[in-house]
N, C-alpha and C positions, 0 to 999 in steps of 0.2 A: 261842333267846336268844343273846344276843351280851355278853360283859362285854369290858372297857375299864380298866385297872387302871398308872395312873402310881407311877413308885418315884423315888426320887434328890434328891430335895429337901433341902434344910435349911439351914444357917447357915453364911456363908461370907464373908470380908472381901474387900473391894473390888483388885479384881486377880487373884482366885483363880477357880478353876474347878470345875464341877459337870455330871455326866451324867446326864440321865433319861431313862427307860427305858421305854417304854408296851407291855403285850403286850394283844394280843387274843384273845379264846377264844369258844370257844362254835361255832354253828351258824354257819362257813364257807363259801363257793364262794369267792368273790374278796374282796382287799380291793382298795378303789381309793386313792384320794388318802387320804394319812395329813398329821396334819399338829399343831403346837403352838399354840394360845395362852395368853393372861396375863389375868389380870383383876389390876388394883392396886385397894386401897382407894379409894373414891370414884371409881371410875372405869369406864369400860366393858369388858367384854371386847374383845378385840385381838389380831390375829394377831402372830404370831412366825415360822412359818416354816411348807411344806407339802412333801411331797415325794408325785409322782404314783406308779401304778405302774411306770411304765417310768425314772424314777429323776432328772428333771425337777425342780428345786428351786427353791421362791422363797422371800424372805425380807423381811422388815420393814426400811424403813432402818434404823431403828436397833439393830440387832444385826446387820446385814451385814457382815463381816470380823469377829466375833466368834464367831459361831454356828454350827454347823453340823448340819443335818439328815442323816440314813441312816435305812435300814429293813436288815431281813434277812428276808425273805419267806420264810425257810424256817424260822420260829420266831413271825414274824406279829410283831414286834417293831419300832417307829421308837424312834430317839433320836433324842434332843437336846446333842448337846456343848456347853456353853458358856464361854469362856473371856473373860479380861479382863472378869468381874464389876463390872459397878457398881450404885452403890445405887439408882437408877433402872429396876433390873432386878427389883425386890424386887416379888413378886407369886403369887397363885396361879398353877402352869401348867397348865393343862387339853390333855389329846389329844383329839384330834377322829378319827375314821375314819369311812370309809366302806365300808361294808359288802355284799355281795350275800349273803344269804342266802335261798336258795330262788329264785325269781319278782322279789324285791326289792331295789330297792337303798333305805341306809339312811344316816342320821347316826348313832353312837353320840358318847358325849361319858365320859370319866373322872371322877373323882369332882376331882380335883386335887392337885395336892404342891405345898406351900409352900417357897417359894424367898425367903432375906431373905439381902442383901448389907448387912453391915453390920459397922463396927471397934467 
């Protein structure tokens, strides 16, 4: 089994900045693409940002020059840095990985952290 566990989340006014933290555990060989998205109320989930294993980044227009994705593969760990907050940012974030354990590769998904930009 494979867990997916997001940290960093919470209440933060527009301009300010917030880092979250996703670690993976469990039954290991590789991870491959790691990566963020958002769900907002009424709305669909949407990507944020991915970062492959060789260290390859993409990102949403709209957090492009705000955002910034990393991993540290020696801890199994993506972030998410995010600065210049705005309240259009206000959203569940959900980590996405992908996984090889055993024979498989897989999608795991976190459970989510709540992210609200607001004064």
């Amino acid at each position: 089994q494979v867990q997916v566990v997001e940290s960093g989340g919470g209440l933060v006014q527009p301009g300010g900045s917030l880092r979250l933290s996703c670690v993976v555990s469990g039954s290991i060989r590789s991870i491959y693409t790691m990566g963020w998205y958002r769900q907002a109320p009424g709305k669909q989930r949407e990507l944020v940002a991915t970062i492959t294993s060789g260290g390859t980044t993409n990102y949403a227009d709209s957090v492009r020059g705000r955002f910034s994705i990393s991993r540290d593969n020696a801890k199994n760990t993506v972030y998410l840095q995010m600065n210049n907050l705005k309240p259009e940012d206000t959203a569940v974030y959900y980590c996405n990985v992908w996984v090889l354990s055993g024979p498989e590769l897989n999608g795991y998904w976190g459970q989510g952290t709540q992210v609200t930009v607001s004064s």
